[in-house]
C-alpha positions in Angstrom: -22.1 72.5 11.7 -18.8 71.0 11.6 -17.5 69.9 14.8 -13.8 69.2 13.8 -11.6 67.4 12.2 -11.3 63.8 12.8 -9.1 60.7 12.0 -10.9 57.5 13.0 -9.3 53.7 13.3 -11.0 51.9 10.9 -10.3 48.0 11.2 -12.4 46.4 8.9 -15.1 45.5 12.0 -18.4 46.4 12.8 -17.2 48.8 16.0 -15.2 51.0 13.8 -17.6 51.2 11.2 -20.2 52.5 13.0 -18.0 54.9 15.0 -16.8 56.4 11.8 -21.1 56.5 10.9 -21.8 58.3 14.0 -19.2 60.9 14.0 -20.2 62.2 10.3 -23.7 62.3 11.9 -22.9 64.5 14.0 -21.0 66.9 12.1 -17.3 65.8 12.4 -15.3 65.9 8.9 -14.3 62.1 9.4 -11.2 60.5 7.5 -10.0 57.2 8.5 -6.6 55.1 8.8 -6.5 51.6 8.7 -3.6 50.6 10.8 -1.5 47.6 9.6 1.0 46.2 12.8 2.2 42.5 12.3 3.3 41.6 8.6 1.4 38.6 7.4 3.6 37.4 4.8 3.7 34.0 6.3 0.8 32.4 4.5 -0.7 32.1 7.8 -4.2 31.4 7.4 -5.0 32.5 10.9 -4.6 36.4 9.8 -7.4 38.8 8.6 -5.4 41.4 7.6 -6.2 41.7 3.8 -9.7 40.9 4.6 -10.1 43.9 7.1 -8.6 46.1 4.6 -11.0 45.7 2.2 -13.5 45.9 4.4 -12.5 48.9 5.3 -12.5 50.6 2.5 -16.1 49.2 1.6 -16.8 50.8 4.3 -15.2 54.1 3.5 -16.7 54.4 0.3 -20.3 53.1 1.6 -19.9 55.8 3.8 -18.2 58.6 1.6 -15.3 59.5 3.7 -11.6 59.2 2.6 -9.1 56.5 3.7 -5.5 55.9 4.2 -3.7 53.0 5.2 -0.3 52.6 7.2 1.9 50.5 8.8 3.0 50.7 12.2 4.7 47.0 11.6 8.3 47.9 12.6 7.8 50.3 15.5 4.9 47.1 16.9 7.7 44.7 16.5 10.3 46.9 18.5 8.5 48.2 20.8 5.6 46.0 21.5 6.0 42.2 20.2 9.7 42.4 21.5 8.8 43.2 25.0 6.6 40.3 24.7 8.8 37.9 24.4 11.0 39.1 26.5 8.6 38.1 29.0 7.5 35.1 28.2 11.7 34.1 28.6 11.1 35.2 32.0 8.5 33.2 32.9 5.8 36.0 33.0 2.1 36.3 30.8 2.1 39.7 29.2 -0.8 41.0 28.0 0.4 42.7 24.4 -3.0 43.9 23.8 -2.4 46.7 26.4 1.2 47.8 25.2 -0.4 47.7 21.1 -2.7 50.1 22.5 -0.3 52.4 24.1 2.7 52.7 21.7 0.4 51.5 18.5 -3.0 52.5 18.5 -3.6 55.5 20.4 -0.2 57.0 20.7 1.4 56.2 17.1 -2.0 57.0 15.8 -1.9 60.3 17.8 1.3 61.2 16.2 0.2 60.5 12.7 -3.2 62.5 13.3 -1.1 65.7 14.9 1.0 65.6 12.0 -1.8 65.9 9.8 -3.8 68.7 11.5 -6.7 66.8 12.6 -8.3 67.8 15.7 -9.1 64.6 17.6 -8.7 60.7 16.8 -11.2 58.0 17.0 -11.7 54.4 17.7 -14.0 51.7 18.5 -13.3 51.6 22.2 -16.0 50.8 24.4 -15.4 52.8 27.1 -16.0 57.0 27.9 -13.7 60.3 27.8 -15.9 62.5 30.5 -14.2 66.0 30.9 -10.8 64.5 29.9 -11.1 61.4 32.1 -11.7 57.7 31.5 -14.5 55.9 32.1 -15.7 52.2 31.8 -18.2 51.8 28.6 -21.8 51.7 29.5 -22.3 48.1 28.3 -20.4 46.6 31.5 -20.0 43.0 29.4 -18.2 44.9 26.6 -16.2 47.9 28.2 -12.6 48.3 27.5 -11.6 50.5 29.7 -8.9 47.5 31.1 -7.0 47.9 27.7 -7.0 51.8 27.8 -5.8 52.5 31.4 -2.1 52.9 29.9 -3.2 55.4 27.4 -1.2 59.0 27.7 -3.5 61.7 29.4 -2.3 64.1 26.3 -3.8 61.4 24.1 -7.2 61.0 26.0 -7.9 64.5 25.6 -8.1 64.4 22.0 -9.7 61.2 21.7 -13.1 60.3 20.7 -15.2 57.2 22.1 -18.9 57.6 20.2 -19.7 53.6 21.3 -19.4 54.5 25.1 -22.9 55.0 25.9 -23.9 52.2 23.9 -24.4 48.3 23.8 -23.0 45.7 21.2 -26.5 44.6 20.5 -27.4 48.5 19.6 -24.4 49.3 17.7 -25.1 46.1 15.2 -28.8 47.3 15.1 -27.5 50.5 13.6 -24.9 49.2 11.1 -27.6 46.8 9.9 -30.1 50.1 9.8 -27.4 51.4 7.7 -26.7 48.3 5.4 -22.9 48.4 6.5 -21.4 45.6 4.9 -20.0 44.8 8.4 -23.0 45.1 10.3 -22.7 40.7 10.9 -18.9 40.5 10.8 -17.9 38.4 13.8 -15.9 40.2 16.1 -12.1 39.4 16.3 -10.5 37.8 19.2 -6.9 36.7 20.6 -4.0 38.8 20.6 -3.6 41.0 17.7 -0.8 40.0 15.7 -1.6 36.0 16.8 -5.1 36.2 15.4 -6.8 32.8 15.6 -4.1 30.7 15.8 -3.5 28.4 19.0 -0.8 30.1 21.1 1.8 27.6 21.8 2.1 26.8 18.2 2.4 30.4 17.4 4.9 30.8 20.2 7.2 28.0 19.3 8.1 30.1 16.1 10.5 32.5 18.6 11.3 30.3 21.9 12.9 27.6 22.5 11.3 25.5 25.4 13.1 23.7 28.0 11.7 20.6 28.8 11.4 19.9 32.6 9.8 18.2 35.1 5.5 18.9 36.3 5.6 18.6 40.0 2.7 18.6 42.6 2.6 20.8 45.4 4.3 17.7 46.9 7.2 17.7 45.2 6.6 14.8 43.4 7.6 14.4 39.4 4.0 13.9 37.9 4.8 14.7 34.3 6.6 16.5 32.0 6.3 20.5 30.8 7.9 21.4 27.5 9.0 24.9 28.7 7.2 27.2 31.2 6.8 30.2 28.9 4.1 27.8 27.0 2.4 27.7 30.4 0.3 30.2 32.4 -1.4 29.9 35.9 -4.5 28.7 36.6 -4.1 27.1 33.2 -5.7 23.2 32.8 -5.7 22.2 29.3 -2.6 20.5 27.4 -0.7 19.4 30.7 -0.8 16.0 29.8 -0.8 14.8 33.2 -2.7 11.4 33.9 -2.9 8.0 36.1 -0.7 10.3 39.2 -0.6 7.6 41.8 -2.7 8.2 44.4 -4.2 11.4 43.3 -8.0 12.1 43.4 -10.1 12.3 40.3 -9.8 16.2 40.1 -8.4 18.0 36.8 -4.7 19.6 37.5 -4.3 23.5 37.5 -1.0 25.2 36.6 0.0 26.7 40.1 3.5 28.0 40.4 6.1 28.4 37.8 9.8 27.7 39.4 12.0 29.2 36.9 15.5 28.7 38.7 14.5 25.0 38.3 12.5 24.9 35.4 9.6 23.2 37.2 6.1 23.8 36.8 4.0 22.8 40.3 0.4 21.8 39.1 -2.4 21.2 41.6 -5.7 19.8 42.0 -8.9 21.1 42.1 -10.1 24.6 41.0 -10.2 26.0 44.4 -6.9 24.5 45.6 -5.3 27.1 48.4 -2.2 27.6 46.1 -3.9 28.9 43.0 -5.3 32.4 45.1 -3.7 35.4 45.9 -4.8 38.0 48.8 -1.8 40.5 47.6 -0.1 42.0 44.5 2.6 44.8 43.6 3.0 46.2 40.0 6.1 47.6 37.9 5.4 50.3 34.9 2.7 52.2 36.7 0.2 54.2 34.4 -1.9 56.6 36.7 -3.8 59.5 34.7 -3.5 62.0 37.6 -1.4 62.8 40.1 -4.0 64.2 42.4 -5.0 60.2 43.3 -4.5 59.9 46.7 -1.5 57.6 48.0 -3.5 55.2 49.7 -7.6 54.9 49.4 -10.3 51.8 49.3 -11.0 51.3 45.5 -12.0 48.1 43.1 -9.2 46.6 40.8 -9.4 43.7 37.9 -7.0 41.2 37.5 -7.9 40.3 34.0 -10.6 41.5 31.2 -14.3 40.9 32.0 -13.8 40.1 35.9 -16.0 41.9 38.0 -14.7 45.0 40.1 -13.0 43.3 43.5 -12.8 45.8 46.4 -9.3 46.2 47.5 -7.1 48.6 49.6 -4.6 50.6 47.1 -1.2 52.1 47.8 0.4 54.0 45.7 4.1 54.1 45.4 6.3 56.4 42.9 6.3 53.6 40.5 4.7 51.1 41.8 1.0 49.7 43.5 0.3 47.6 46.2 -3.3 46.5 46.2 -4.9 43.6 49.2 -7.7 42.1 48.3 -10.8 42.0 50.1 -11.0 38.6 49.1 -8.5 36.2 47.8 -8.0 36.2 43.6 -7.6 33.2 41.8 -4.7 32.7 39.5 -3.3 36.3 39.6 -0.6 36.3 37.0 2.8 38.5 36.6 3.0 40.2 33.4 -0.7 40.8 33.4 -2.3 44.2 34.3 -4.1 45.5 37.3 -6.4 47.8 37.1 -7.7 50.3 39.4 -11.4 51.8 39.4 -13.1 54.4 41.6 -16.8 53.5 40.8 -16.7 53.8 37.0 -13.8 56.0 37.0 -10.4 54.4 35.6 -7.4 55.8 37.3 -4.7 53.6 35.9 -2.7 50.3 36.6 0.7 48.6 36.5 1.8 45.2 35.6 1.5 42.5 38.1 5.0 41.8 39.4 5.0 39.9 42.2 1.8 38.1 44.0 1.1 36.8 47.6 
């Protein structure tokens, strides 16, 4: 019986591949759309792009279902990689990953899909639509409901997640049952459109760093920064700082960026006072009701993979407030927040401010 018509994201990986196996299993009259959103024209050896591609369509013919490709390059770069560095100017560590999801992936993707009649869209996602709402992915070490919560409710209810009640070991079990050609295709990390490549090189291309002083929490010079946008807190590596007088043996920790005076304060010691935070408020709130209630005991993440911290939520008309239960460690504007009722996701913001 066919279930529908359906457009799935195929990237070239294992997830997509076996979402796009699943679906026609069950009925759905699958096509798929390899999305293209960073040009890599550069010679950079750090991006996959071609190589996805073909996979992908190995895949779609393995799999006998047709296959278009696009680019979403231009809008990305306006809309998404823009912002981006926007932020990094001002001192903040966005988290592109999340806007590529909104604008790109889910609703660019929608667009396309509505345009061409299909009933829902697809992807790879490890996480659950139940009844129209969002839910975290049953394999807790895997679920990506964190990058979804600023997803369009209109969107959700015409996507598909087939992965969400299953494990990364369980969905390479089937594509190897299968013989997909992607069934031991490592999975991809880093930002999108930065691939592999180590960030402060990549970064370099589009900012221009002002060099300034690395001061402890002292206020004494103890090295030298080559621009705070290359820097993030609770960061350790590359801060060249060695031989401080009178300073314990303790690796330094990027704890405050003072942009007025283009100093970054570094401390020692990876549970050092400074680098925790009992108390955040968000810009661009992303709720996916307006039934949530103003002010309620919930759990929140800070960052991917970080287990659920109980906190006290308030909700503003654009913004949250959300104290901690316990103290966070290296909370950091321009990331997200996200807020959770038990396995529920009911939105986020960006972190704006922290205390």
């Amino acid at each position: 019986m066919d279930k529908g018509k359906v457009l799935v994201g195929l990237s070239g990986g294992v997830d997509s591949s076996v979402t796009a196996l699943l679906l026609k299993e069950q009925g759905y009259d699958v096509h798929a759309l390899f999305m293209k959103n960073w040009d890599d024209d550069d010679g950079s050896p750090y991006c996959s792009a071609k190589e996805d591609f073909m996979d992908a369509v190995f895949i779609a013919e393995q799999l006998e279902i047709p296959l278009n490709q696009i680019s979403f390059s231009r809008e990305y770069k306006e809309r998404v990689f823009s912002y981006f560095i926007k932020e990094l100017e001002e001192g903040r560590t966005p988290n592109p990953d999340i806007l590529c999801n909104k604008e790109i992936k889910f609703k660019e993707f929608y667009n396309y899909a509505s345009h061409e009649e299909f009933d829902f869209i697809a992807t790879g996602h490890y996480a659950q639509n139940i009844n129209n709402e969002l839910y975290k992915g049953l394999d807790n070490s895997k679920d990506q409901s964190y990058f979804l919560h600023a997803i369009d409710n209109h969107t959700l209810k015409k996507t598909l997640f087939p992965l969400g009640q299953l494990t990364k070991k369980e969905v390479r079990n089937i594509a190897r049952d299968n013989n997909l050609i992607t069934s031991e295709k490592k999975d991809s990390t880093g930002i999108c459109f930065i691939g592999e490549r180590p960030f402060p090189e990549f970064v370099r291309r589009y900012l221009k760093g002002e060099i300034g002083d690395i001061i402890s929490d002292k206020g004494e010079k103890i090295g030298t920064h080559l621009g705070l946008a290359f820097y993030t807190l609770g960061q350790r590596q590359g801060l060249g700082i060695g031989g401080v007088k009178g300073a314990s043996d303790l690796p330094w920790y990027v704890a405050k960026k003072d942009l007025e005076n283009n100093k970054l304060m570094c401390v020692q010691g990876n549970n050092h006072p400074l680098l925790f935070s009992s108390e955040l408020t968000t810009k661009n709130l992303y709720l996916f009701s307006e039934s949530i209630p103003k002010k309620f005991s919930g759990t929140a993440k800070v960052r991917y993979r970080q287990e659920d911290q109980e906190c006290e939520i308030f909700i503003n008309q654009e913004s949250l407030k959300i104290l901690f239960k316990q103290p966070q460690r290296s909370v950091t504007p321009g990331q997200s927040v996200v807020i959770y009722q038990d396995q529920k996701c009911l939105g986020g913001g960006e972190i704006d401010t922290i205390n």
